[in-house]
N, C-alpha and C positions, 0 to 999 in steps of 0.2 A: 616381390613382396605382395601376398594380395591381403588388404586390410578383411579383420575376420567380419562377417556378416553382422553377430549378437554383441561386439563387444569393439571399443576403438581399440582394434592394439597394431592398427596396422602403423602408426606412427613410433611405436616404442620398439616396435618388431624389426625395426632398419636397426637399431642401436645393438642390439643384442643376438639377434640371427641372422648371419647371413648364407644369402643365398648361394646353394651347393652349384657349382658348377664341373664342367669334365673338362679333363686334359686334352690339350690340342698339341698332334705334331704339325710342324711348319717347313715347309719348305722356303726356302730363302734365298736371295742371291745379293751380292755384295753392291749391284749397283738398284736398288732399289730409287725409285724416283718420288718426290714430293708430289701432292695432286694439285697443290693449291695455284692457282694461277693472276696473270694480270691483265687487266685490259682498259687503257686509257690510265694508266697512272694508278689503278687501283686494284690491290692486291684484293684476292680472294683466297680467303685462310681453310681449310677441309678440316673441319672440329668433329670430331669421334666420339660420339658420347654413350656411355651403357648403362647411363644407369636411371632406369625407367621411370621411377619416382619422382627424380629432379628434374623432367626431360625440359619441364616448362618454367622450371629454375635459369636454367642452363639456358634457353633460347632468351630468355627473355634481357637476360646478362648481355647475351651478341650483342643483340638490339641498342643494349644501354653502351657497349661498348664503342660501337658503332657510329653512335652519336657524337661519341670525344674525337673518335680517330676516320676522320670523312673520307681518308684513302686508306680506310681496309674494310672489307665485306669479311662476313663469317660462315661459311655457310653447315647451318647444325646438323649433324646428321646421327638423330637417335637411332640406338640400334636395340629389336628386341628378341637378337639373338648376337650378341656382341661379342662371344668367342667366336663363333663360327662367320659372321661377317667380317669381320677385323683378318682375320685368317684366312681367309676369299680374297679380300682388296692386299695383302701381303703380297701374296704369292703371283698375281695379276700386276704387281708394280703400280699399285693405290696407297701408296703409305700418305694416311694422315698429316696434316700438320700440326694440329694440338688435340691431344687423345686423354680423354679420361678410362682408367681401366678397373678393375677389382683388383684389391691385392690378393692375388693366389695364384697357383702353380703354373696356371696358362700365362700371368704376367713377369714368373720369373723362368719361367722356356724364352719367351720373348725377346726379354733382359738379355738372357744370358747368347741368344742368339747376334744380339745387336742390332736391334730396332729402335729401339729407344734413344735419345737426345743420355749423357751422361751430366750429371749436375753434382758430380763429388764431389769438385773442387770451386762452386759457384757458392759465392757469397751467402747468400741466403741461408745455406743447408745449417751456419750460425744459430741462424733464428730459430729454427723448428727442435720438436720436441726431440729429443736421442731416441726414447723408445722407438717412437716410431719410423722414424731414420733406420735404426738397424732392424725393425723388422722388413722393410723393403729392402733392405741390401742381402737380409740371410733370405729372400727368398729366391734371389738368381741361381737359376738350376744349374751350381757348375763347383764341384771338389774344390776347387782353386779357390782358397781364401782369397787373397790379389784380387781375384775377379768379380767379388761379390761388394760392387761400386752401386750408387743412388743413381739409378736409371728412370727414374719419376719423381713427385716431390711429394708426400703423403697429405693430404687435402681433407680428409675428415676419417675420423676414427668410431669404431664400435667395440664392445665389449661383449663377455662371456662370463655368466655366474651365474646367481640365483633370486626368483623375486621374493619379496618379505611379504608377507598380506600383514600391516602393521594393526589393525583391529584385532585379528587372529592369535597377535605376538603378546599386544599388550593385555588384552583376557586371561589368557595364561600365566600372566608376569613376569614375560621376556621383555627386553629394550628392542625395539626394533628400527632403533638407531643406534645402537651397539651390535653389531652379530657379533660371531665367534671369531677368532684372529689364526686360530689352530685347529686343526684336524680335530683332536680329542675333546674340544670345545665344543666343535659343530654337532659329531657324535652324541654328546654329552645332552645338548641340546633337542637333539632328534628326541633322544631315549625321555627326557625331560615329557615334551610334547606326547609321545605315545604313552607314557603314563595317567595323565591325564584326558584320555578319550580323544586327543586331537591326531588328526592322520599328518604325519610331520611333512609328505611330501608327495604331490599331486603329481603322477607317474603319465606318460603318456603314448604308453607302447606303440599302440596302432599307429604310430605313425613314429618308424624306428628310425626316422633321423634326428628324432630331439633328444637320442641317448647322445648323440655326436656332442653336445653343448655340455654336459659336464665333465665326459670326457675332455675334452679340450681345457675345461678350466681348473682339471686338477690337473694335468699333462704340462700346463705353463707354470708353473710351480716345478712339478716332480721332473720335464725332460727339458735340457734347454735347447735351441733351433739345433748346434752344431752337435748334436748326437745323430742326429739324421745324416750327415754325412758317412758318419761308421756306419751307420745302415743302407747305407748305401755301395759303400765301399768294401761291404761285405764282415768289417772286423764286430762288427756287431747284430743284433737278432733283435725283434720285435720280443721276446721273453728279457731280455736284458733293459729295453724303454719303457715298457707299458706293464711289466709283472706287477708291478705297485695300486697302480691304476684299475687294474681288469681285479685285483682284490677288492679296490674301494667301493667300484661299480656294484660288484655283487652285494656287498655289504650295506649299501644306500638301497638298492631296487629289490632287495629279496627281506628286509627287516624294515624298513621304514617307509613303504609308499601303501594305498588304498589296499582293499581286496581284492579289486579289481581294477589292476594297472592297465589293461588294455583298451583305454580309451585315445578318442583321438584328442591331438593339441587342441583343437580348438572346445572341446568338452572340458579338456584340462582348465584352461581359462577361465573360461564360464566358471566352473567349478570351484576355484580358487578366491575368483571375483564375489563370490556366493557365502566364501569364509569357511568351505569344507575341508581345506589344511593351511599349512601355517607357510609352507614353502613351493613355490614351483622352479623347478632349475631350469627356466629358461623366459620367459615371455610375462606379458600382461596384461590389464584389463582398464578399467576405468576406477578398479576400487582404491584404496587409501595403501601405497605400496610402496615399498624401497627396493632399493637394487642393493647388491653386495658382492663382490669379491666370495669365490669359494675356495678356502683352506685345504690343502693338500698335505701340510707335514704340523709338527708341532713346536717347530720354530716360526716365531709371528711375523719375526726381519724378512726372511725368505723368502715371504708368499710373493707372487707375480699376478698381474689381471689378463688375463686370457684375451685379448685386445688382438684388432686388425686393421689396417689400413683399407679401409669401406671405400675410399676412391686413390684413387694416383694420379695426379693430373704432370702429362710428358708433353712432350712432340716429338715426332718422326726425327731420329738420327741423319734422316739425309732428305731435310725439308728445303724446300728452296727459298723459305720468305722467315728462316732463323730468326731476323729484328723482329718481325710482323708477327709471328709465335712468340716471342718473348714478351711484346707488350700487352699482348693477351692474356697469356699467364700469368702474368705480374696483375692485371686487370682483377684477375679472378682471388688472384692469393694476394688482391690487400684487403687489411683486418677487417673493414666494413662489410667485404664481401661473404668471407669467412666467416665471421659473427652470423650473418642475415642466412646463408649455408645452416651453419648448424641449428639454428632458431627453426629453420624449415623440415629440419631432418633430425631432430633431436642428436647431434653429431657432436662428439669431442674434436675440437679446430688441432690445429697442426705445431700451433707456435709452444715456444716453451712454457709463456703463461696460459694451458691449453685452460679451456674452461668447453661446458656443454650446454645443449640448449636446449635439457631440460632437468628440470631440476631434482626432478626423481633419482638420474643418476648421479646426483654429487655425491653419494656414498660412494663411488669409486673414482670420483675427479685426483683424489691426493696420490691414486696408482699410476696418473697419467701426470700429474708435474711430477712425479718425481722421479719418472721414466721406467717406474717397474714395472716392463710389459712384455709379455711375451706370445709368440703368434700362434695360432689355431694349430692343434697338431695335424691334423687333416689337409693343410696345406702343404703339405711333406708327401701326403700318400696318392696314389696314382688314383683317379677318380673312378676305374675300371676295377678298382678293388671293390666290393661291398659291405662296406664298412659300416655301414648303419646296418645290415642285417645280418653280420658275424656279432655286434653288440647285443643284438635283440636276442642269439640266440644263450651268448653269454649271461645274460641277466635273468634269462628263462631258468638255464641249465648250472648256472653256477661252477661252470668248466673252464677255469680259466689256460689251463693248460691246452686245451683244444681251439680256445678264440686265438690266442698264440700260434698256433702253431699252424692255424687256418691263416692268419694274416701275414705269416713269414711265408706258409706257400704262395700262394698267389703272387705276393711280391718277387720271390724271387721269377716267377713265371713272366711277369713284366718284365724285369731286368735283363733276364735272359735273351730279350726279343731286341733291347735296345743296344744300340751300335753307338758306341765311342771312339 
């Protein structure tokens, strides 16, 4: 995440974007070895950490740990290329002892390879929120219901929707602590706004991964994780998950953004911050702003928050200091820790009473107690697709029968290569 130069949004931009990363294949061998070692009675724990933001979070915790527990050393080791190191030290016979990872498709290749420590049946998984529990388990890359077990413990969460510029809402005389619950609400709203001279939604082509974010948050609504398996499996088609979706897209970016959609996010910001439209679906600024859930159907029970597990905190399945991992972890996931976590990273906590630490997004805290969450649909798709520039070209061209059928080829071209 790099904070934008004109405007703070680098703290809010961990909660709501995250960062694209690519699919890694692994080679693996069943006797992989732990790194962590001892010498004079004193364990030394190999802590894996990726996530660049926190690095001095995260170090500073060992430290504090370190203090309580006089025979175990930590040694932190940030990484700022974290698939592709993690995947180095794998395959080298360096596994980790306790590894923070990203929730997405390189962590359920992983999973599903069996690297990871399993924590299905450990006490704890009681306490944490379900959403997020089952969005780490539907991301083990493996058909086998059975198989798809808590191979990490979800550690802080982010979301996917749209920001509110609430000066902009309230001029108009919308609630911009009420949005829309329903699709035909939201719509409704749009056309409301463009009546009125206001540009309802601050587009931001040039940079065609930020069409990924609403996709995603009307997709956690309209597909749930386990369709991806029939897409996988063959019994079903990118025109059968996404037909709904690639309509609404056109429908949002071809009727209701600026006249000139192709600017970059960070113009979009600015822009928004400025009070030049009412919406941005994705990020934000320092101005007066709400976060919200984006509506996909026109049932209100239904809707889902486009949410991810932004860390996983495991250890190495074949660690050799298991206690000395475990009190570390328990270290990190008690509530004081977790609170002070998401205070620093504006992060929804893990527990069932999740709460976030900022307050901007409590318009979407009641999606996270109450477990309606659904993961990023891009954590489904092979990172080798070009997904953000088959969007772009869908939103240009209003073709949705061609963005279809461009993403079922390619998939299948993937498929084709990979050996089961």
């Amino acid at each position: 995440m790099k904070p934008d130069s004109t405007t703070s949004v680098g703290k809010f931009r961990g909660i709501v974007y995250r960062t694209l990363t690519t699919v890694c294949a692994v080679a693996l061998t069943a006797g992989l070895a732990g790194c962590g070692n001892s010498t004079a009675g004193t364990v030394t724990l190999d802590f894996f950490q990726y996530k660049a933001e926190a690095a001095d979070w995260f170090t500073a915790k060992a430290k504090e740990f370190e203090k309580t527990h006089p025979n175990i050393k930590v040694n932190v080791n940030n990484s700022s290329d974290a698939t592709t190191d993690l995947r180095t030290r794998l395959v080298k016979n360096r596994e980790p002892d306790v590894i923070t990872i990203n929730g997405d498709i390189n962590f359920g290749m992983l999973a599903e390879a069996g690297v990871f420590h399993d924590f299905t049946d450990d006490d704890i998984v009681d306490e944490l929120n379900p959403g997020m529990v089952n969005i780490a388990k539907s991301l083990v890359q493996t058909n086998d219901e059975s198989k798809k077990r808590l191979y990490g413990l979800p550690y802080a969460g982010n979301a996917s929707g749209y920001i509110i510029n609430a000066d902009v809402w309230e001029q108009a005389g919308e609630d911009p602590d009420n949005p829309p619950q329903t699709w035909s609400e939201f719509i409704d709203l749009l056309q409301r706004f463009k009546s009125k001279g206001i540009v309802p939604i601050e587009a931001s082509t040039a940079d065609p991964w930020t069409l990924q974010a609403p996709l995603a948050s009307l997709n956690s609504t309209l597909v749930p994780e386990s369709e991806y398996l029939s897409l996988k499996d063959g019994s079903k088609k990118f025109s059968d998950l996404w037909g709904t979706v690639s309509d609404q897209l056109v429908e949002i970016y071809q009727n209701y953004t600026q006249k000139n959609p192709a600017v970059t996010y960070q113009q979009a910001t600015q822009d928004l911050a400025a009070g030049k439209a009412a919406i941005l679906p994705l990020i934000n600024s320092d101005a007066n702003l709400r976060f919200a859930q984006m509506p996909a159907t026109d049932n209100a029970e239904e809707q889902q928050l486009t949410a991810g597990d932004d860390v996983i905190l495991t250890m190495g399945a074949h660690t050799k200091h298991e206690k000395e991992a475990r009190e570390f972890i328990d270290f990190l996931m008690n509530d004081e820790n977790i609170k002070d976590y998401s205070k620093q990273q504006s992060a929804f906590t893990p527990y069932k009473d999740t709460y976030v630490g900022d307050e901007a997004l409590n318009g979407v805290l009641d999606f996270y107690q109450a477990g309606k969450l659904a993961d990023f649909c891009d954590h489904y798709v092979p990172a080798s697709i070009n997904l953000a520039g088959f969007l772009q070209t869908l939103i240009q061209s209003g073709n949705t029968e061609k963005f279809l059928n461009s993403m079922q080829s390619e998939y299948d071209k993937i498929e084709a290569r990979n050996f089961r």
